[in-house]
OpenMM code with the backbone's topology and positions (N, CA, C; nanometers):
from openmm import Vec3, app, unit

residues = "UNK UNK UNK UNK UNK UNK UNK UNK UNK UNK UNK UNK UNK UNK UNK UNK UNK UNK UNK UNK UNK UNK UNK UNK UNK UNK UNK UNK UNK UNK UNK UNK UNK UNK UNK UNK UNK UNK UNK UNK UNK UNK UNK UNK UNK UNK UNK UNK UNK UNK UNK UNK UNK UNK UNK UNK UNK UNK UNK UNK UNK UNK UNK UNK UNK UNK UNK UNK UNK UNK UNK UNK UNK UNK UNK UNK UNK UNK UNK UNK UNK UNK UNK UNK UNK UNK UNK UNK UNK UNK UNK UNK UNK UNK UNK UNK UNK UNK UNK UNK UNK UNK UNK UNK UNK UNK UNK UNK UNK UNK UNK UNK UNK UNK UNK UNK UNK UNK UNK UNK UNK UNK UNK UNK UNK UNK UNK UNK UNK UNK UNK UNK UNK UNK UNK UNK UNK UNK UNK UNK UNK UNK UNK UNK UNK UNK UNK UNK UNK UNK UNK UNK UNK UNK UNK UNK UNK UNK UNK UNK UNK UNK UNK UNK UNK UNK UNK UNK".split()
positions = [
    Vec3(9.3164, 13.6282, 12.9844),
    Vec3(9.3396, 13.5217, 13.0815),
    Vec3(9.4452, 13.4280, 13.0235),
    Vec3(9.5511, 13.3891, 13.1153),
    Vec3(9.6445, 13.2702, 13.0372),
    Vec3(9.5955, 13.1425, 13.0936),
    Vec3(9.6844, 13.0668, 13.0361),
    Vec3(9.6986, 12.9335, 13.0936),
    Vec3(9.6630, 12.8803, 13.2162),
    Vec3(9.7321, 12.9353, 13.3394),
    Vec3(9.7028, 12.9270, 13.4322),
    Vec3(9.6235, 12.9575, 13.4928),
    Vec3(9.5720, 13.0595, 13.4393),
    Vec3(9.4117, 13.1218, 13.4922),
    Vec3(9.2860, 13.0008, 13.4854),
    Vec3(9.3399, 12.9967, 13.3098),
    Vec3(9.2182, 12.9326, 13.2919),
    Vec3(9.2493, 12.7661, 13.3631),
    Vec3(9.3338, 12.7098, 13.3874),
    Vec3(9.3392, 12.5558, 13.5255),
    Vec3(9.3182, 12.5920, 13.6451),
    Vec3(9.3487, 12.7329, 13.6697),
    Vec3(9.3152, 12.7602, 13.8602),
    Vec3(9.1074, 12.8158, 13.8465),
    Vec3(9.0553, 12.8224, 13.7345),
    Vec3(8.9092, 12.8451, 13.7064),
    Vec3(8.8633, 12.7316, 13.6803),
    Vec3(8.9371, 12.6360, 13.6000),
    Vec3(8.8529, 12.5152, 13.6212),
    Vec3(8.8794, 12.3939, 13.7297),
    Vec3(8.9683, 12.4167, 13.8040),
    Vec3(8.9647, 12.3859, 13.9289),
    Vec3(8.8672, 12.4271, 14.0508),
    Vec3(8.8244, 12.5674, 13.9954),
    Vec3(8.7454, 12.6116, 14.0634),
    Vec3(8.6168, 12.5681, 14.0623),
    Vec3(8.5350, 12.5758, 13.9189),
    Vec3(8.4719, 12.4499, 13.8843),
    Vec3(8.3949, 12.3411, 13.9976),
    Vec3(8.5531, 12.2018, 14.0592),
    Vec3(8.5526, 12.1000, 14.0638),
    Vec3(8.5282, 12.1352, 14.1916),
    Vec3(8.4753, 12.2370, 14.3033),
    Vec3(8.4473, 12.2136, 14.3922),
    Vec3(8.3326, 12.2824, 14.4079),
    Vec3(8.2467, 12.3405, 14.3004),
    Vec3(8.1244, 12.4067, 14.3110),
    Vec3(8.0073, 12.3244, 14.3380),
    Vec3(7.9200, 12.3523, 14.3779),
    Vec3(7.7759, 12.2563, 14.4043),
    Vec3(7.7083, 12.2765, 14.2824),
    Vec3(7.6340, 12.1779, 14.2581),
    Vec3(7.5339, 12.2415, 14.1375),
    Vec3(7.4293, 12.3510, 14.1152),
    Vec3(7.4257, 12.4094, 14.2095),
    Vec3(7.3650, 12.5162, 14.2373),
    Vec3(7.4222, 12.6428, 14.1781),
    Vec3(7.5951, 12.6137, 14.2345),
    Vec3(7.7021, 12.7036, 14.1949),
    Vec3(7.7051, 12.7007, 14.0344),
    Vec3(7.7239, 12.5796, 14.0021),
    Vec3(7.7565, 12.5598, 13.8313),
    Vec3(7.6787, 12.5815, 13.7488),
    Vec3(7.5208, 12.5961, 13.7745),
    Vec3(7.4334, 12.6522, 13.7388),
    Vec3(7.4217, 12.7969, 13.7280),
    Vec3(7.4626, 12.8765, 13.8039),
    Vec3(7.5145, 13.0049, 13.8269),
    Vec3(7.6100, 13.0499, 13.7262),
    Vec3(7.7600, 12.9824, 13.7359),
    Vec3(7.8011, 12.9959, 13.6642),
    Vec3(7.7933, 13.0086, 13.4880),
    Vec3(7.7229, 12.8527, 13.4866),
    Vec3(7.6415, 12.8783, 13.3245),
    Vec3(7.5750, 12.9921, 13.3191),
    Vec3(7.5030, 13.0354, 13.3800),
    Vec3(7.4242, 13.1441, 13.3193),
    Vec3(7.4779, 13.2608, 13.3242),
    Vec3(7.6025, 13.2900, 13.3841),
    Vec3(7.7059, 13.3658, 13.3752),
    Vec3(7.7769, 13.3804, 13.2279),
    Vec3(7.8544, 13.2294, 13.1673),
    Vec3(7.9364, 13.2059, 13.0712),
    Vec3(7.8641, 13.2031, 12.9556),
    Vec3(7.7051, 13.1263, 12.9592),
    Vec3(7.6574, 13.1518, 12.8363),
    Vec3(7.5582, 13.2549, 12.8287),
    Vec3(7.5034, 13.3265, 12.8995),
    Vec3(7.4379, 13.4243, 12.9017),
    Vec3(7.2827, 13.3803, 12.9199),
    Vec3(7.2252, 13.1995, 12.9735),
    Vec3(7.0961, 13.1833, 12.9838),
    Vec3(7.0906, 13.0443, 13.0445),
    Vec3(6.9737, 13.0524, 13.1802),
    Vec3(6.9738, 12.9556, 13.2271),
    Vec3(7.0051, 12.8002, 13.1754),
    Vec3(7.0750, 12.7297, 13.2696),
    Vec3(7.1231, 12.5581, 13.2827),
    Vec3(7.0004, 12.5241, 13.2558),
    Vec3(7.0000, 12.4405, 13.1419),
    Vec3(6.9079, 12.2932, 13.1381),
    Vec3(6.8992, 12.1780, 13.2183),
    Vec3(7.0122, 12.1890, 13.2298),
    Vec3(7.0449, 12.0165, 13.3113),
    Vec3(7.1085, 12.0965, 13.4535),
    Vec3(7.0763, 11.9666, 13.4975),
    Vec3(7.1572, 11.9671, 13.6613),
    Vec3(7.2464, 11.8162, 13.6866),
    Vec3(7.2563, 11.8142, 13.5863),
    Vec3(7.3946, 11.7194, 13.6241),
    Vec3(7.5065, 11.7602, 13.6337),
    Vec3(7.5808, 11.7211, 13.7453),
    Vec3(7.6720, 11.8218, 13.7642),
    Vec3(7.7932, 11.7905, 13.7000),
    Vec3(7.8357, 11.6724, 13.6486),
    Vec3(7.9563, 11.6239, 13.5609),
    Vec3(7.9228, 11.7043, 13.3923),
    Vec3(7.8190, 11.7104, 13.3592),
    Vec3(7.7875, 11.7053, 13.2201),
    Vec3(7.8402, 11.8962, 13.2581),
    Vec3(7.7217, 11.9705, 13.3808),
    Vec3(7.7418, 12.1023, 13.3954),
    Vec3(7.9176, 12.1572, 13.3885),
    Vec3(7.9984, 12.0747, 13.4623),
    Vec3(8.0942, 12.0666, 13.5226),
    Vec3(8.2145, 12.0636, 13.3503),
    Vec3(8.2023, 11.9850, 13.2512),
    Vec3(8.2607, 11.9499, 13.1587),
    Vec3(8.1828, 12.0687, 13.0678),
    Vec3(8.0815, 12.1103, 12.9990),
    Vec3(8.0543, 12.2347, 12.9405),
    Vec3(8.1077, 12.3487, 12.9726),
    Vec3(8.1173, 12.3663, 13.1026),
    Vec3(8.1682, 12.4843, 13.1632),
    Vec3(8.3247, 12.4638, 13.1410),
    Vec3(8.3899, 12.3728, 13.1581),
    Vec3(8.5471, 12.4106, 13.1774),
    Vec3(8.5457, 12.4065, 13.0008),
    Vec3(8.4614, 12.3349, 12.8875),
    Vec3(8.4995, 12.3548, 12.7310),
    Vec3(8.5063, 12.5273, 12.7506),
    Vec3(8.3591, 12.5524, 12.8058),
    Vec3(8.3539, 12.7117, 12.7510),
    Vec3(8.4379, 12.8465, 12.7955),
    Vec3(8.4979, 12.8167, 12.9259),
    Vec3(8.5976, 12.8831, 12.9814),
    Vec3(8.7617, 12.8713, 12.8787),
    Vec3(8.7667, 12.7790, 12.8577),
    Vec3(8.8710, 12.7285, 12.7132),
    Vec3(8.8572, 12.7983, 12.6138),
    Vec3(8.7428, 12.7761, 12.5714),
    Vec3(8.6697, 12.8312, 12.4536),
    Vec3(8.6864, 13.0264, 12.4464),
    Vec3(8.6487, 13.0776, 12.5565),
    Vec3(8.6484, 13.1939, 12.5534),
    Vec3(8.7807, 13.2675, 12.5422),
    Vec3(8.8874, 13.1821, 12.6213),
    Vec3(9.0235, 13.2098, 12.6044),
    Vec3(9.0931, 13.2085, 12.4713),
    Vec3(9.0714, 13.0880, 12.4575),
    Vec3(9.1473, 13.0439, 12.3496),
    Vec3(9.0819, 13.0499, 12.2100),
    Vec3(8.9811, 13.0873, 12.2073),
    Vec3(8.9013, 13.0793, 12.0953),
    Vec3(8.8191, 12.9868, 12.0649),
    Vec3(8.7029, 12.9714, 11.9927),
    Vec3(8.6446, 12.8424, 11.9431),
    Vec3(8.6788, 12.7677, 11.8377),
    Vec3(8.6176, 12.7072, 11.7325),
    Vec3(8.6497, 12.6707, 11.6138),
    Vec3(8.6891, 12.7702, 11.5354),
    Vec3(8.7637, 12.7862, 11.4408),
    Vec3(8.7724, 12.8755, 11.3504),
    Vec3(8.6474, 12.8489, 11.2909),
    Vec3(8.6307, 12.9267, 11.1410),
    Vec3(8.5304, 12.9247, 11.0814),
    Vec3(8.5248, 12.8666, 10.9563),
    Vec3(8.6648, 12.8183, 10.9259),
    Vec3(8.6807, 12.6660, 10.8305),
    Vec3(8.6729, 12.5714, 10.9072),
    Vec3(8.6937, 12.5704, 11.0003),
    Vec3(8.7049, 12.4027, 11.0922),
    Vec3(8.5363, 12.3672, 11.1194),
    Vec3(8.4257, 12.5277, 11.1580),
    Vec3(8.2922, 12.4926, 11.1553),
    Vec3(8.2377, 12.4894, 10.9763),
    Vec3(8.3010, 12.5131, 10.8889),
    Vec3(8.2663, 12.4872, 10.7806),
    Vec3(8.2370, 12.3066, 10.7333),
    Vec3(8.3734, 12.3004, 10.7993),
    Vec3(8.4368, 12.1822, 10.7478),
    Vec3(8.3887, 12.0651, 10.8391),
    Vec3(8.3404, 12.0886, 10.9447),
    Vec3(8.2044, 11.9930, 11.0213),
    Vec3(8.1004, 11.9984, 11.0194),
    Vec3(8.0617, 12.1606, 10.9180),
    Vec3(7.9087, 12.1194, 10.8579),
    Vec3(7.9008, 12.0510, 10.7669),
    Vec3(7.9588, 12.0629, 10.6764),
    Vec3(8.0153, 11.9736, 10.5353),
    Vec3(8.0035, 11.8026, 10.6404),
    Vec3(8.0686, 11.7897, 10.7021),
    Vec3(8.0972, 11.6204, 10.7324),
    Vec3(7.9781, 11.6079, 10.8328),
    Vec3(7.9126, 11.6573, 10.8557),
    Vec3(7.8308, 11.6241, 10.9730),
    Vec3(7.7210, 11.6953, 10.9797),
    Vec3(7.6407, 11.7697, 10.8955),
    Vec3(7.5136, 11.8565, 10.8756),
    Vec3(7.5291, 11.9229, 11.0111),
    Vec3(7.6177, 12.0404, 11.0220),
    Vec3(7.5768, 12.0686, 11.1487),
    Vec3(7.6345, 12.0192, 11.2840),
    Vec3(7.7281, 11.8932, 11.2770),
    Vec3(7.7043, 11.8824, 11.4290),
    Vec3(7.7839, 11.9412, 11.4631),
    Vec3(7.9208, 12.0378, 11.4193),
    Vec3(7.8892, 12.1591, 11.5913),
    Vec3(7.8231, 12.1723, 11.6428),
    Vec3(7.6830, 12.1961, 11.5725),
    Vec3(7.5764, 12.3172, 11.6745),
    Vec3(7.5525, 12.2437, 11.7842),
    Vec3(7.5451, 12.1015, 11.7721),
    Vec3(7.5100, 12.0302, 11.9304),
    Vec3(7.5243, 12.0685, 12.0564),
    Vec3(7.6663, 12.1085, 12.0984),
    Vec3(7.7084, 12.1680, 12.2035),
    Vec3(7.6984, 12.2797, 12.2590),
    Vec3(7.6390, 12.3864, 12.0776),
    Vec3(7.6540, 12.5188, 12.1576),
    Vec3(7.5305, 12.5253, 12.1755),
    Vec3(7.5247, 12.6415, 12.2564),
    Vec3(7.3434, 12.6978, 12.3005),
    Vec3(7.2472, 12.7824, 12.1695),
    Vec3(7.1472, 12.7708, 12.1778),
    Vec3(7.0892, 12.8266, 12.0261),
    Vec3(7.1233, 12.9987, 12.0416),
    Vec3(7.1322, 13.0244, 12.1483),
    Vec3(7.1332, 13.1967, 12.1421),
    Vec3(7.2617, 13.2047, 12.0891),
    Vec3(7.3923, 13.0829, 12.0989),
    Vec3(7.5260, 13.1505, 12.1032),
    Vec3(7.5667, 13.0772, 11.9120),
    Vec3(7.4270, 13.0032, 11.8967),
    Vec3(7.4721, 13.0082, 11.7328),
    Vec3(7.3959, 13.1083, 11.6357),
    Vec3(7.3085, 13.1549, 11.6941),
    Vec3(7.2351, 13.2892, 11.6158),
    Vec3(7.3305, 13.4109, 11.6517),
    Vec3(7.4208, 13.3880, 11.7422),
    Vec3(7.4822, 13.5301, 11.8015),
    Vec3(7.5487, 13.5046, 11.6855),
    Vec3(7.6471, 13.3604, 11.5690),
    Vec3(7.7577, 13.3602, 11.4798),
    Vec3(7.7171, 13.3841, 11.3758),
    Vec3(7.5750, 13.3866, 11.3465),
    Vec3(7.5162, 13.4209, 11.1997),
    Vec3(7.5403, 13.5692, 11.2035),
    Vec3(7.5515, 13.5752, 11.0840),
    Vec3(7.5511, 13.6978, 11.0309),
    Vec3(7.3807, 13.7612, 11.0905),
    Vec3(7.3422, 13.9220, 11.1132),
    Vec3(7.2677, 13.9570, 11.2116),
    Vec3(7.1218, 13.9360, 11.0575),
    Vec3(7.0214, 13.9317, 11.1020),
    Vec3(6.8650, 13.9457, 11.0097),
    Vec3(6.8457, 14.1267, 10.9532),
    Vec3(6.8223, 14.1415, 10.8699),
    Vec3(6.7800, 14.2715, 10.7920),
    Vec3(6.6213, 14.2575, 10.9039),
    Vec3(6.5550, 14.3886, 10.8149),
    Vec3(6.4050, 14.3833, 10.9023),
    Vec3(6.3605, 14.2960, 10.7967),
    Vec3(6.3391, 14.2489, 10.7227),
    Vec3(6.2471, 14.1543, 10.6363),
    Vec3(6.2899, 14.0139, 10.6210),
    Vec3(6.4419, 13.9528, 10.6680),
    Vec3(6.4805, 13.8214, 10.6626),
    Vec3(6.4545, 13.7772, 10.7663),
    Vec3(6.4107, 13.6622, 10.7675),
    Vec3(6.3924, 13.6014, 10.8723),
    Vec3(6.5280, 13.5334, 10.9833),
    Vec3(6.5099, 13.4855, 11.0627),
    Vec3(6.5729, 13.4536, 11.1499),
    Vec3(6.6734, 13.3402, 11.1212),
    Vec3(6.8194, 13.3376, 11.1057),
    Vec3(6.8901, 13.1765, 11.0446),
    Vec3(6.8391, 13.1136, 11.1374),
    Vec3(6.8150, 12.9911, 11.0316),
    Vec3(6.7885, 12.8505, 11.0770),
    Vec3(6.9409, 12.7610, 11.1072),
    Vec3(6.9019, 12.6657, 11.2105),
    Vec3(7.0160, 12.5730, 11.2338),
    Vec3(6.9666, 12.4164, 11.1853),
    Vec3(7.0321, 12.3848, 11.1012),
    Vec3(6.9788, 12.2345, 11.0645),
    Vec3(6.9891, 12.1696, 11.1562),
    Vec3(6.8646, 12.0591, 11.1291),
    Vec3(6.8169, 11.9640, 11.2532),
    Vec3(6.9261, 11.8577, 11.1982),
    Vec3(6.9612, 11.7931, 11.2870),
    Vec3(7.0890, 11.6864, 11.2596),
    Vec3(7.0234, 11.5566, 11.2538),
    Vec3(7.0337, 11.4748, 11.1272),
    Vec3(7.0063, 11.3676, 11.1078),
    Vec3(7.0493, 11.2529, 11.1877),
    Vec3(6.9587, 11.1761, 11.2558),
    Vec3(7.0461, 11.0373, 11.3096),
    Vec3(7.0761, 10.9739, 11.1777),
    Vec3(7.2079, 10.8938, 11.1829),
    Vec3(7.2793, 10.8193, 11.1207),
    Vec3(7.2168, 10.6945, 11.1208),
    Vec3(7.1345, 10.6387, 11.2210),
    Vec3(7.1122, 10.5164, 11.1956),
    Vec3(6.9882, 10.4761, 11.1307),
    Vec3(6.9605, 10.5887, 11.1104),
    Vec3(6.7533, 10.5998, 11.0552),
    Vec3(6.8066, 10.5702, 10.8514),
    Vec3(6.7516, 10.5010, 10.8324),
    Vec3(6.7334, 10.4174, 10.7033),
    Vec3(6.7104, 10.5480, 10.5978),
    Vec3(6.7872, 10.5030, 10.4596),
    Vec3(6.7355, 10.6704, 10.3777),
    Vec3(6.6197, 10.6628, 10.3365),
    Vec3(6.5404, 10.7202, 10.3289),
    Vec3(6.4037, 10.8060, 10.2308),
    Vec3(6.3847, 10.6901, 10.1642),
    Vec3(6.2571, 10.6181, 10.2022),
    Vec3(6.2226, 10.5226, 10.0263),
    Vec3(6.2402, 10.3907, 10.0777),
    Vec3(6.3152, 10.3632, 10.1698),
    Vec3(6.3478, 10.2175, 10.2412),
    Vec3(6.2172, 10.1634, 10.2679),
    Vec3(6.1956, 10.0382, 10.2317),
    Vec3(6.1164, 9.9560, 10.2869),
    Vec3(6.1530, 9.8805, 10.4007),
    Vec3(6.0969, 9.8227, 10.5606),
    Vec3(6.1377, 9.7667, 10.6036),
    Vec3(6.0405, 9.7029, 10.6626),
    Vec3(6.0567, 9.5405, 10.6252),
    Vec3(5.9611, 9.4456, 10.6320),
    Vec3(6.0095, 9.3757, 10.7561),
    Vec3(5.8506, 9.3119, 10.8457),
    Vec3(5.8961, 9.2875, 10.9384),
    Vec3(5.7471, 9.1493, 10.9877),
    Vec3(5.7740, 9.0651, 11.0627),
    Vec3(5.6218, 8.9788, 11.0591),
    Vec3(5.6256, 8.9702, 11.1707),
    Vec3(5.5179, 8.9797, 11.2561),
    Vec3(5.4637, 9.0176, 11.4119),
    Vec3(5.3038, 8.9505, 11.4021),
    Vec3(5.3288, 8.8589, 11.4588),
    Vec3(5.1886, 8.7800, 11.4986),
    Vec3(5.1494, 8.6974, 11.3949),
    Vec3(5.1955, 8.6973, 11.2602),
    Vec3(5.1667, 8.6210, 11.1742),
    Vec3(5.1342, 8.7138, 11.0731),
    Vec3(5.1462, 8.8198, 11.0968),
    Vec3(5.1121, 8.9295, 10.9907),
    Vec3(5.2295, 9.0167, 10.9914),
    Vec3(5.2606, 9.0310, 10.8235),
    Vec3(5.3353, 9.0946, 10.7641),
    Vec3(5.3593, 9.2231, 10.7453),
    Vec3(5.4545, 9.3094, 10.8207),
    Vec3(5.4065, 9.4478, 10.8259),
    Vec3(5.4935, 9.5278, 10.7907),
    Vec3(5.4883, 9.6156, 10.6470),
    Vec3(5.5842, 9.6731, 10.5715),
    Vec3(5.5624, 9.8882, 10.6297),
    Vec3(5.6680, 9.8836, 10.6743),
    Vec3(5.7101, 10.0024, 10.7378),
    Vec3(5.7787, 10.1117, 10.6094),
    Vec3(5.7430, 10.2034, 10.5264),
    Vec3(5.8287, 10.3018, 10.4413),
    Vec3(5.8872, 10.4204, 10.5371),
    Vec3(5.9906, 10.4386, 10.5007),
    Vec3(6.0545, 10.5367, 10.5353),
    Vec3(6.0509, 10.6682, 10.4721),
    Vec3(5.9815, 10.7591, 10.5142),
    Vec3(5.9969, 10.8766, 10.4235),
    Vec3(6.0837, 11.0094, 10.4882),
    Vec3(6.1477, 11.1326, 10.4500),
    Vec3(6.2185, 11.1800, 10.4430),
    Vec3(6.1921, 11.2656, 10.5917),
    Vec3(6.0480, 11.2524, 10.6685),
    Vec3(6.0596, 11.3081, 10.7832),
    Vec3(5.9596, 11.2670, 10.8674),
    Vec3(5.8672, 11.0948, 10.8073),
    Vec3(5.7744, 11.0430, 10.9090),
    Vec3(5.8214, 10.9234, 10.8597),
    Vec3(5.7047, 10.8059, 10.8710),
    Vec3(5.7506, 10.6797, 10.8769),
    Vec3(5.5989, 10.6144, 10.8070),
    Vec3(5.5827, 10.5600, 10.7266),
    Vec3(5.4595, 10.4948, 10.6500),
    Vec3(5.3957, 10.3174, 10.7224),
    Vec3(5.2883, 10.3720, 10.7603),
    Vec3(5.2866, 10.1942, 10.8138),
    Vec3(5.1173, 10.1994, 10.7578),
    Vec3(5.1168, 10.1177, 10.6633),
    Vec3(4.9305, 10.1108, 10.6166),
    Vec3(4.8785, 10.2556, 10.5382),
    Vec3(4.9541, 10.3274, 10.5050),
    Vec3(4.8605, 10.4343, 10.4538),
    Vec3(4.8621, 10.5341, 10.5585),
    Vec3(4.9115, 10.5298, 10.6736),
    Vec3(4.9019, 10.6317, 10.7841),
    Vec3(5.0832, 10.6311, 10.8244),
    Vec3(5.0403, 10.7899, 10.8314),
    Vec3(5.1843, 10.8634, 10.9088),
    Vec3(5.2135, 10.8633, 11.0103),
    Vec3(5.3572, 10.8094, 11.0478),
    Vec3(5.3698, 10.8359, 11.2002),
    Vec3(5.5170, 10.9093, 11.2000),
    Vec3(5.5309, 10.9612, 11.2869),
    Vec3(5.6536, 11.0844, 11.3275),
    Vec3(5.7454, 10.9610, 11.3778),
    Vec3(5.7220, 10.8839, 11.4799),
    Vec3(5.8891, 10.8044, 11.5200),
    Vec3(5.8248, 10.6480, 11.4648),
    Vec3(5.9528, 10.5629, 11.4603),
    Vec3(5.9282, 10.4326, 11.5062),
    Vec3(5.8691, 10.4124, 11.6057),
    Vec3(5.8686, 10.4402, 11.6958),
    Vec3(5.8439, 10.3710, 11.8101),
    Vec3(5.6220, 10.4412, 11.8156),
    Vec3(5.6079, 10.5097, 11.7442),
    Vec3(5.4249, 10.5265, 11.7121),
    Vec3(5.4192, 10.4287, 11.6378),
    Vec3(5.4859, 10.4170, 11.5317),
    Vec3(5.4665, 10.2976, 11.4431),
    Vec3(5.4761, 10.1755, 11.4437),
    Vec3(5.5378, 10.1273, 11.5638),
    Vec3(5.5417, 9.9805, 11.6378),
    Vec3(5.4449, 9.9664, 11.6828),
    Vec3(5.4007, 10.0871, 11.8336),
    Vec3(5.2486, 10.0958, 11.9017),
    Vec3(5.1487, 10.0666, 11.8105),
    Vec3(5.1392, 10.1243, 11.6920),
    Vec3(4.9968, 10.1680, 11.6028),
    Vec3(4.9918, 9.9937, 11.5283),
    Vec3(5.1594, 9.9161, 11.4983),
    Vec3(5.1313, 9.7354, 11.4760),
    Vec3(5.0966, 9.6669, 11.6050),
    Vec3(5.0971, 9.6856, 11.6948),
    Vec3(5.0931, 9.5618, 11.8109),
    Vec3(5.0124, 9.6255, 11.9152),
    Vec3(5.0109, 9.7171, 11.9593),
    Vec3(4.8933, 9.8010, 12.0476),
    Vec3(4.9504, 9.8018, 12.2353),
    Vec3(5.0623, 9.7985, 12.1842),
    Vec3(5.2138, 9.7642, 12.3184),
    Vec3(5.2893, 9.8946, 12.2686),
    Vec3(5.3586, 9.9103, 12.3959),
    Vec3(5.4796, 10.0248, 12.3988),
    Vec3(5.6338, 9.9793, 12.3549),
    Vec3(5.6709, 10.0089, 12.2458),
    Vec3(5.7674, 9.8992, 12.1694),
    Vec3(5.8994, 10.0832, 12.1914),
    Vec3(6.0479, 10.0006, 12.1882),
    Vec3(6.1405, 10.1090, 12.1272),
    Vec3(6.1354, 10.0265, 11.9843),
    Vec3(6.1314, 10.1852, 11.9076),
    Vec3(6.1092, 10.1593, 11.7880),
    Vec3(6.1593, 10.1217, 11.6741),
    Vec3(6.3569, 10.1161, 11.7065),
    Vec3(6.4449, 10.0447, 11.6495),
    Vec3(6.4677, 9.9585, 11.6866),
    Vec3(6.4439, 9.8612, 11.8359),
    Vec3(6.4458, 9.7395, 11.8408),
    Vec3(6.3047, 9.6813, 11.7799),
    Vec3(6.2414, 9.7145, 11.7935),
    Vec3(6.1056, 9.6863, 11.6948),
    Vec3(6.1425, 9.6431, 11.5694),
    Vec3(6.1509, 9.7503, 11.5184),
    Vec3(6.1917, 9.7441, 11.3592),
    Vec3(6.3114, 9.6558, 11.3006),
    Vec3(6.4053, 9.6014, 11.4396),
    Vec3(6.5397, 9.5368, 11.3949),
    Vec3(6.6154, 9.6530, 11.3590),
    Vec3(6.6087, 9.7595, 11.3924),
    Vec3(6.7377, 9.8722, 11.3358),
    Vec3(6.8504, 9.8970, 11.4398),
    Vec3(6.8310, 9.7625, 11.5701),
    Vec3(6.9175, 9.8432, 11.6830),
    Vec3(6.9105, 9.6648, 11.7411),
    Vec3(6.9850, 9.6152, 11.7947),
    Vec3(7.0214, 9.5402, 11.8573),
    Vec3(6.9881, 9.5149, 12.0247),
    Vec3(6.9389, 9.4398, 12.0764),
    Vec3(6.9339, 9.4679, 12.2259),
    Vec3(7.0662, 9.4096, 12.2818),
    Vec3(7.1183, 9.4794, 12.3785),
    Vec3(7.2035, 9.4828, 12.4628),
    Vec3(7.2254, 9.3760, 12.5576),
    Vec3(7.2715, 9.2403, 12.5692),
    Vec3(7.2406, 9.1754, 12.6756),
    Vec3(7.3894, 9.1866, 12.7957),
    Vec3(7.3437, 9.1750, 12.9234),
    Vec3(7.3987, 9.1960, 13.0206),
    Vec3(7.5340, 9.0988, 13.0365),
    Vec3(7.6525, 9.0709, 13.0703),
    Vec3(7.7169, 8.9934, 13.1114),
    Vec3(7.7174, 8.9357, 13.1998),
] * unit.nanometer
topology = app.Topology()
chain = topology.addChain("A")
for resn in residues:
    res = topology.addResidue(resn, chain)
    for name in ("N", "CA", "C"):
        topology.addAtom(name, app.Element.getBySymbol(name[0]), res)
């Protein structure tokens, strides 16, 4: 496909229903649409029509964004189409794993983060894949806010790790 193919296909695209673009995905990547939004459907589909033409990343350029970014290529692609780039499993290896991608804004391993709510002082540890509040584990901030105040808190504005947004 050249150039032009691939702008008169993603033109084609821009007048499909989501019904259509859904179709299509499961055409281009080989397994049903998650989403039905049709801008998000609409922008995956014209990357991957690109993509197929023109190629994807090389395989220093995905080196060289696992190195800077644990991984975040894999975000975009579908899990079948990053097990399709691993090298294939023997009968006794197991299946490659894709690293889970760290948020950036989550505090490192070992952080204490002190915080006072009601008059009581409440020291939050951070550990390398839950969150310490009293001797008990919790998986997000936002259990660990609930489990201090007994309210439905987001758990980085809770904690002060995120700022609230005010309106203009």
């Amino acid at each position: 496909m050249q150039q032009k193919n691939v702008i008169s296909e993603i033109n084609k695209l821009r007048s499909m229903t989501v019904g259509e673009l859904r179709q299509e995905w499961a055409r281009l990547y080989g397994e049903p649409a998650r989403s039905s939004n049709r801008e998000s459907l609409f922008r995956r589909l014209a990357y991957r029509i690109q993509e197929l033409v023109q190629g994807g990343l090389s395989a220093a350029a995905r080196a060289r964004l696992d190195e800077l970014g644990e991984g975040a290529w894999n975000v975009a692609t579908s899990r079948r189409q990053r097990t399709h780039d691993a090298e294939p499993a023997g009968p006794h290896e197991p299946e490659p794993r894709v690293a889970p991608i760290r948020d950036l804004r989550r505090p490192a391993a070992g952080t204490v983060i002190v915080r006072e709510h009601r008059g009581r002082q409440l020291r939050l540890l951070v550990l390398d894949d839950a969150f310490e509040l009293d001797g008990v584990r919790y998986a997000s901030l936002s259990e660990a806010a609930r489990a201090a105040t007994g309210s439905r808190w987001n758990g980085w504005l809770f904690w002060g790790l995120t700022q609230r947004r005010r309106r203009s």
